[in-house]
Kinemage of the C-alpha trace (Angstrom):
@kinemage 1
@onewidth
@group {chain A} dominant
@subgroup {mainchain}
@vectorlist {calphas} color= white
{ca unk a 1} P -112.088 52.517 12.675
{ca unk a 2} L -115.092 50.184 12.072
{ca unk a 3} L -117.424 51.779 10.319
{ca unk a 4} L -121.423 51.728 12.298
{ca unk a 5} L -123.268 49.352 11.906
{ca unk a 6} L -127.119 49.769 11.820
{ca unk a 7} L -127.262 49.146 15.493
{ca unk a 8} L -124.982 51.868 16.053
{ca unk a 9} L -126.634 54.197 13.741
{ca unk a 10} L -129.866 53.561 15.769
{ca unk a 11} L -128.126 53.803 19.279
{ca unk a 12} L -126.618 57.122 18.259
{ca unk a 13} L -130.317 58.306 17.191
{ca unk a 14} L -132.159 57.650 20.163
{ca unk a 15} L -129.113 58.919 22.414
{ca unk a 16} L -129.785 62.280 20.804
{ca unk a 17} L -133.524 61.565 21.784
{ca unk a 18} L -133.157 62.963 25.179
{ca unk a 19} L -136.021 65.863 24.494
{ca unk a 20} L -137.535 64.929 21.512
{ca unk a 21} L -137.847 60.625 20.324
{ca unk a 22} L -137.118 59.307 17.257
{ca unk a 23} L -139.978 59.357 14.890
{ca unk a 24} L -140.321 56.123 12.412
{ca unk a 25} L -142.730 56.154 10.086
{ca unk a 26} L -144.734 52.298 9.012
{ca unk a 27} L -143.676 51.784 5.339
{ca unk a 28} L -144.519 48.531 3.779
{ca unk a 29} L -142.550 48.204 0.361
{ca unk a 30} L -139.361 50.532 -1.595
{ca unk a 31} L -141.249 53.523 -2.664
{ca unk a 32} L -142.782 54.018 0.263
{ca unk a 33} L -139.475 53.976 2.487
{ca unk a 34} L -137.716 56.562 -0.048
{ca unk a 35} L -140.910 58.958 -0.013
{ca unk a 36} L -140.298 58.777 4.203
{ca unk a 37} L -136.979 59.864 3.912
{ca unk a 38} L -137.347 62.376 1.177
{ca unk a 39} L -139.571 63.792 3.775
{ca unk a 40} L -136.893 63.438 6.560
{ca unk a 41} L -137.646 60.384 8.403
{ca unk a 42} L -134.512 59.048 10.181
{ca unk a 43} L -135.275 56.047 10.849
{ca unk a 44} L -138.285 53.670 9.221
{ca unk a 45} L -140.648 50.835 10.658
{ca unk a 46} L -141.414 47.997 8.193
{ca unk a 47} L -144.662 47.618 9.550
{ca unk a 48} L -145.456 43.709 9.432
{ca unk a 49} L -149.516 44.848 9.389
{ca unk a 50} L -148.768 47.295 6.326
{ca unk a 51} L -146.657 44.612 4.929
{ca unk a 52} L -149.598 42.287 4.711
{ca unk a 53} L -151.902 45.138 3.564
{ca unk a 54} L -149.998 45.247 0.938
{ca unk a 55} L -149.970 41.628 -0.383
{ca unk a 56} L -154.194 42.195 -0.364
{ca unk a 57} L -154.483 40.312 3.304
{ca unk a 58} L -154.858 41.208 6.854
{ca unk a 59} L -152.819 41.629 9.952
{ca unk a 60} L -153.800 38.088 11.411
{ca unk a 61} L -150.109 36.369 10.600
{ca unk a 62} L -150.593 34.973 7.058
{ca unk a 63} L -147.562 35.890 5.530
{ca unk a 64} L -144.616 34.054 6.374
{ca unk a 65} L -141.162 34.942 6.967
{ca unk a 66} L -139.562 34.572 3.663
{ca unk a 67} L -142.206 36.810 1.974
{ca unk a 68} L -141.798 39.286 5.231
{ca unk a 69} L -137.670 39.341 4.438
{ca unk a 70} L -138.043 40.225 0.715
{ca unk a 71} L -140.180 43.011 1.572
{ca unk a 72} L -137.962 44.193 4.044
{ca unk a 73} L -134.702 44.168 2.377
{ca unk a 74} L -136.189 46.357 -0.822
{ca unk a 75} L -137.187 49.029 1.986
{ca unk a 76} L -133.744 48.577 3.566
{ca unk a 77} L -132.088 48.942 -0.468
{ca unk a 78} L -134.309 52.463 -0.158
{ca unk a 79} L -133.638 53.698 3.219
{ca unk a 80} L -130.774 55.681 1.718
{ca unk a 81} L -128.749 54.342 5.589
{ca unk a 82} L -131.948 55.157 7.791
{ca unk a 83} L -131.618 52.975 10.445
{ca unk a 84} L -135.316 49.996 9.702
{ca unk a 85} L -137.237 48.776 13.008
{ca unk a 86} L -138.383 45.459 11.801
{ca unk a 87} L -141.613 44.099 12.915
{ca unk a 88} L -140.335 39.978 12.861
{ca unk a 89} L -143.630 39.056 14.746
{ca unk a 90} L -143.435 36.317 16.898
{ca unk a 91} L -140.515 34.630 15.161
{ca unk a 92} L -142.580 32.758 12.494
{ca unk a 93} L -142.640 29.427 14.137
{ca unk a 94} L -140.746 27.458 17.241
{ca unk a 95} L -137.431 28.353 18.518
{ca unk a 96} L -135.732 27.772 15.678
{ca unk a 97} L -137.502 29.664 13.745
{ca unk a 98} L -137.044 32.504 15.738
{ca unk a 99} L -132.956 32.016 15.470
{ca unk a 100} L -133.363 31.986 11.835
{ca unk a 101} L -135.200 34.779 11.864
{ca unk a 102} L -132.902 36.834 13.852
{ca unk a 103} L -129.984 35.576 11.724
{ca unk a 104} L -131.926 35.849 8.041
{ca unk a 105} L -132.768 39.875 9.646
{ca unk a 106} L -129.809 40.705 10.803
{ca unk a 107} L -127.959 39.764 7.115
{ca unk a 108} L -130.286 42.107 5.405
{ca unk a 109} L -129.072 44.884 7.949
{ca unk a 110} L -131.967 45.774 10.169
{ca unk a 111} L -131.139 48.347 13.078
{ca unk a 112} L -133.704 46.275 15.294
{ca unk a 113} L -136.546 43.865 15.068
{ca unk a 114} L -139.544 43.362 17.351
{ca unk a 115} L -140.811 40.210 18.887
{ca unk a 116} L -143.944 39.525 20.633
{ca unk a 117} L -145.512 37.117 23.255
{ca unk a 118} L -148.714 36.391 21.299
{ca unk a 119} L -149.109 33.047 20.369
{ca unk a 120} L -148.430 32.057 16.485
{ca unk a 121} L -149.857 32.877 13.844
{ca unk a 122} L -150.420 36.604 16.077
{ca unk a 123} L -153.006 38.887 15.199
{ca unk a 124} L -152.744 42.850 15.449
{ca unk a 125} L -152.879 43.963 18.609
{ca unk a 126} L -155.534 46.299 18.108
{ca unk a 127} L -158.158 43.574 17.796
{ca unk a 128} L -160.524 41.622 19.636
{ca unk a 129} L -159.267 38.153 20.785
{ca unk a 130} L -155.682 38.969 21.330
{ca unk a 131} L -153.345 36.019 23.498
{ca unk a 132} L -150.196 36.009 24.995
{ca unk a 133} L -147.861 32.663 25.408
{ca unk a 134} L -146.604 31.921 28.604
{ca unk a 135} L -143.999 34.303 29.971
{ca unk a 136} L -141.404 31.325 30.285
{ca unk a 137} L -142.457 31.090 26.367
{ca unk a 138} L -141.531 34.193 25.402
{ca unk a 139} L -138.265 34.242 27.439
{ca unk a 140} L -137.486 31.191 25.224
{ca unk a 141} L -137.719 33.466 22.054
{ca unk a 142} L -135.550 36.122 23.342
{ca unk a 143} L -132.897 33.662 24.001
{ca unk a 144} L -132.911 31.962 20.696
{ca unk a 145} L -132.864 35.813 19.191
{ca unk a 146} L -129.754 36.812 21.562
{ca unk a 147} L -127.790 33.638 20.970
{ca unk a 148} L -128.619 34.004 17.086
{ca unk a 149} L -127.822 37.579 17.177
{ca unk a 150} L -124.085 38.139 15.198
{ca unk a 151} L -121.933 40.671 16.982
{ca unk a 152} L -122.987 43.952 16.088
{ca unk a 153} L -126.321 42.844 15.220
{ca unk a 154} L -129.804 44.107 15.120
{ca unk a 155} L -131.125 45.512 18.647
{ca unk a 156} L -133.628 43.057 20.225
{ca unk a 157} L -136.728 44.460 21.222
{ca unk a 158} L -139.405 42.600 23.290
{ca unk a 159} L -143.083 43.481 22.824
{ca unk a 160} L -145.590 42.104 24.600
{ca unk a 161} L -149.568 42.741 23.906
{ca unk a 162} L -150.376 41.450 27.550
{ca unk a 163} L -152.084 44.815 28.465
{ca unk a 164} L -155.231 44.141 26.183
{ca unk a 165} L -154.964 40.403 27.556
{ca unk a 166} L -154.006 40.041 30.887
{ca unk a 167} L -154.154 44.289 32.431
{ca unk a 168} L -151.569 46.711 32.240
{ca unk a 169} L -150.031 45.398 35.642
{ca unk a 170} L -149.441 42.139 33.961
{ca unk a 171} L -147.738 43.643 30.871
{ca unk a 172} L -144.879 45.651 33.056
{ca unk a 173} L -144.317 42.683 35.523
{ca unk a 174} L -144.135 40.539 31.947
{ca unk a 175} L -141.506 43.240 30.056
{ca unk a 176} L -139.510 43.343 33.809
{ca unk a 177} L -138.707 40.057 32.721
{ca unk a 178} L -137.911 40.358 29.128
{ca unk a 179} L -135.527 43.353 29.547
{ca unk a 180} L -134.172 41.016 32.698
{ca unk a 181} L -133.886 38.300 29.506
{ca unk a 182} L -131.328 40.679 27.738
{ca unk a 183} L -134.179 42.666 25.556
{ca unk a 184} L -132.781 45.976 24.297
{ca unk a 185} L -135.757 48.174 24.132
{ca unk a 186} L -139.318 47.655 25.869
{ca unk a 187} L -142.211 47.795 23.643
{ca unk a 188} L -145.916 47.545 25.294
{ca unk a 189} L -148.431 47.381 23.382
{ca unk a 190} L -151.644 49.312 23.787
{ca unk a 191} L -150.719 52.538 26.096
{ca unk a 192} L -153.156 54.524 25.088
{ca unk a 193} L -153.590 57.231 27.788
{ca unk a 194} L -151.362 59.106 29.575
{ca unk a 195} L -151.602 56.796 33.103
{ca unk a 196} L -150.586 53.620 31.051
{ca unk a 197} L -147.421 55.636 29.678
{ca unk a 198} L -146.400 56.344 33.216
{ca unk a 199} L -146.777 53.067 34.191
{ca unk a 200} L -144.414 51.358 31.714
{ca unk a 201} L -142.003 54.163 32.455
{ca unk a 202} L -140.958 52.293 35.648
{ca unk a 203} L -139.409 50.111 32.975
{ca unk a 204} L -136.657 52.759 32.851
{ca unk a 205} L -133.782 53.068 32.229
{ca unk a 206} L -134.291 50.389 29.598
{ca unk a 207} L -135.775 52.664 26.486
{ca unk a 208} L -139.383 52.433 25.549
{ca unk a 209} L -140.624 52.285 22.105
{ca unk a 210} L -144.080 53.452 21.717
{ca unk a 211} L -146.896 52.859 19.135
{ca unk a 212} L -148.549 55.792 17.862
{ca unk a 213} L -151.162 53.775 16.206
{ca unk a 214} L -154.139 56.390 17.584
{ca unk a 215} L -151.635 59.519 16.235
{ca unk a 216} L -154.543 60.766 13.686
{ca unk a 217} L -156.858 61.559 17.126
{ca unk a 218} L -153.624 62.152 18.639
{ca unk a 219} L -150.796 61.019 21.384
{ca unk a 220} L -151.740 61.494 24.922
{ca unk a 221} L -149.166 63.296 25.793
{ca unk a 222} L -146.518 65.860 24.043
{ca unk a 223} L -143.674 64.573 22.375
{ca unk a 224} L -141.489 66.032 24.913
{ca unk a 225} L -143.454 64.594 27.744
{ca unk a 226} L -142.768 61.363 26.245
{ca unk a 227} L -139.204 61.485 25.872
{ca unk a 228} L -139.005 62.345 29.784
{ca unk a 229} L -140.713 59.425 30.496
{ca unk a 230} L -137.976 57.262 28.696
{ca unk a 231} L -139.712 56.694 25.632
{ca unk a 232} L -136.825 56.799 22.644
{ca unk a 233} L -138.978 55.541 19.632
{ca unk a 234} L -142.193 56.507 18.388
{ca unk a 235} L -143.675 53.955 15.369
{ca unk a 236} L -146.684 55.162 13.229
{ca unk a 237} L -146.845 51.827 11.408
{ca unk a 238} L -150.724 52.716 9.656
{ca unk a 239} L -151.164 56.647 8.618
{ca unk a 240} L -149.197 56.697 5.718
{ca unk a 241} L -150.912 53.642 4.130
{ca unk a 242} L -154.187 54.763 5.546
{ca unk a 243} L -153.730 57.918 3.565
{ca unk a 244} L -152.212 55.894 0.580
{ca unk a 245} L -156.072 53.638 0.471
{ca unk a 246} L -157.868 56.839 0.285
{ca unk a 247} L -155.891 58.694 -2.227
{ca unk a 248} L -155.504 55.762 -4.338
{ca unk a 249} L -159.197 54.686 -3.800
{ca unk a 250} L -160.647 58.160 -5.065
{ca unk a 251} L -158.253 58.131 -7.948
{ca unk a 252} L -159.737 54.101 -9.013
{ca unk a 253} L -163.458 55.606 -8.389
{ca unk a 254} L -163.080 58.793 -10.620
{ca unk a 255} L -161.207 56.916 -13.516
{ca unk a 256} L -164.340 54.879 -13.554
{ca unk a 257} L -166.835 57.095 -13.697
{ca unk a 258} L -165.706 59.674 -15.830
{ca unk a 259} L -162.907 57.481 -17.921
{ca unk a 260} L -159.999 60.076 -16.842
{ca unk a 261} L -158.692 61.761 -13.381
{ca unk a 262} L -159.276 65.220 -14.416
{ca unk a 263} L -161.819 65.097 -11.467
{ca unk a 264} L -158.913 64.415 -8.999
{ca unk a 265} L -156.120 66.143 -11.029
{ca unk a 266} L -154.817 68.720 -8.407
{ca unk a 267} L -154.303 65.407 -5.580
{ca unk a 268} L -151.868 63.734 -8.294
{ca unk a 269} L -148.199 64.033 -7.674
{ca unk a 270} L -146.524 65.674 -10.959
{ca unk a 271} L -145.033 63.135 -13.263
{ca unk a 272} L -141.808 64.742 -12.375
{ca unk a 273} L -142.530 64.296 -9.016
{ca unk a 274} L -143.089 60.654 -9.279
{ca unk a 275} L -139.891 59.796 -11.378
{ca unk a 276} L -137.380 61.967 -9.353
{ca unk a 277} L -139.333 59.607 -6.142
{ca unk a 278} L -137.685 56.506 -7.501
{ca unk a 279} L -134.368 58.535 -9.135
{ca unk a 280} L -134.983 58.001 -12.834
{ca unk a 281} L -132.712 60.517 -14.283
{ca unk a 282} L -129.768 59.247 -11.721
{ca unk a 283} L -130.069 55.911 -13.149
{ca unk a 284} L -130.715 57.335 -16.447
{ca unk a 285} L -127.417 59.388 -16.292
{ca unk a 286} L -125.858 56.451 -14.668
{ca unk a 287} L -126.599 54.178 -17.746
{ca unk a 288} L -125.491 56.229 -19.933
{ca unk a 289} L -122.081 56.856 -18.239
{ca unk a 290} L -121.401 53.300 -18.684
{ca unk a 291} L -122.725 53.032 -21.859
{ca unk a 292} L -120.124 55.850 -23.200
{ca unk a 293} L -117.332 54.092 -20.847
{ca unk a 294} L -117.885 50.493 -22.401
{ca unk a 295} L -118.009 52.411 -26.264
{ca unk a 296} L -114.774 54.458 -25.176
{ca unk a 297} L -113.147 51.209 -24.045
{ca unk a 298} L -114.191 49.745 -27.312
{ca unk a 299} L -112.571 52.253 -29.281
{ca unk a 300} L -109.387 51.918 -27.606
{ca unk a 301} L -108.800 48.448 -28.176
């Protein structure tokens, strides 16, 4: 029997998603992805706005796709076999970008990616001056994805931020067209109340992903309520590194002022914590294993 692919693994989540969805938390680099699934994450986002975050720039399309792909295969080396969402943008060029993108993706082993009908370079969605491409545009996109797509490859997943740009009416009609294009899972961005969410739940049965980027105020509706109304995946792609600038930021501040972090002492993760994060002692243990191996080996000759 085959063994699952990524895809699979994915499928298999959100068709146990029937009351609750699947819940994938934005990480942005290795430790992050392993402290998600130490905490029981199932499947991860590699959030292309944390991503940039944390390369020092912004979510307005500056990195490219090589430096997106590195980033994304150390959280996929970390995921310990959760299923990664990844956020490919809007291809990271022309058509034939967007086939090499698909292709480059799909050999690191993500479960899915995302693209998006904004024009490139995008910007987040959550800011002013956000533009789609034509519809005919995008459709071009999802065909160079599908044909580039190997068999058993990632899940394609069409997003389109037409709601901020052109009215919530305009999105659905838009994603009718993408899921008609062969897209695997609907993403619109910006439902932020509960009317918008039962809107793009005519898009059923296709499954809905859904950004939980207000989740700190937040979701408009229950989890359960969500999952009725098709929605399979939930992404948080900001709170964790939201929380990560704040921590880290109070830590840099008290070091400063007082030359140690006795100020902020009880907020710091034991030492042992932080080492058993990354598995030092199992690579420790491992080393040494080989080390007594290659010496026995030696002996015996």
């Amino acid at each position: 029997m085959a063994e699952a692919t990524p895809a699979d693994r994915l499928r298999a989540l959100m068709a146990a998603a029937a009351d609750r969805p699947v819940l994938a938390p934005g990480v942005w680099d290795g430790l992050s992805a392993r402290l998600a699934v130490a905490a029981g994450a199932g499947a991860l986002h590699a959030s292309g706005g944390a991503i940039a975050r944390a390369a020092g720039l912004p979510d307005l399309g500056i990195l490219g796709q090589a430096e997106m792909e590195q980033r994304i295969g150390e959280i996929i080396d970390t995921a310990d076999g959760a299923p990664v969402i990844a956020d490919a943008d809007t291809g990271y060029g022309g058509l034939l970008n967007v086939a090499h993108t698909m292709r480059r993706l799909a050999r690191l082993g993500v479960a899915a990616l995302h693209l998006e009908d904004q024009p490139f370079p995008k910007r987040c969605g959550l800011f002013d001056g956000v533009q789609v491409v034509p519809t005919a545009e995008m459709l071009g996109r999802l065909a160079a994805a599908r044909d580039a797509r190997p068999e058993g490859g990632p899940l394609l997943i069409a997003r389109t931020d037409a709601a901020k740009a052109e009215g919530l009416p305009a999105a659905v009609a838009r994603m009718r067209a993408y899921v008609a294009a062969g897209a695997d899972i609907a993403f619109v961005e910006g439902l932020e109340d509960a009317a918008a969410l039962q809107a793009a739940a005519a898009l059923a049965p296709t499954p809905l992903l859904f950004n939980a980027s207000m989740s700190a105020t937040g979701l408009p509706l229950p989890l359960g309520s969500l999952a009725r109304l098709g929605v399979r995946i939930v992404i948080y792609p900001g709170d964790a590194q939201r929380a990560a600038i704040a921590a880290m930021s109070g830590v840099f501040r008290a070091v400063l002022q007082a030359g140690d972090s006795v100020a902020v002492a009880a907020s710091l993760a034991p030492a042992r914590v932080r080492d058993d994060a990354v598995r030092t002692a199992t690579l420790m243990e491992a080393e040494a294993r080989w080390a007594a191996a290659g010496a026995a080996a030696g002996t015996g000759r």
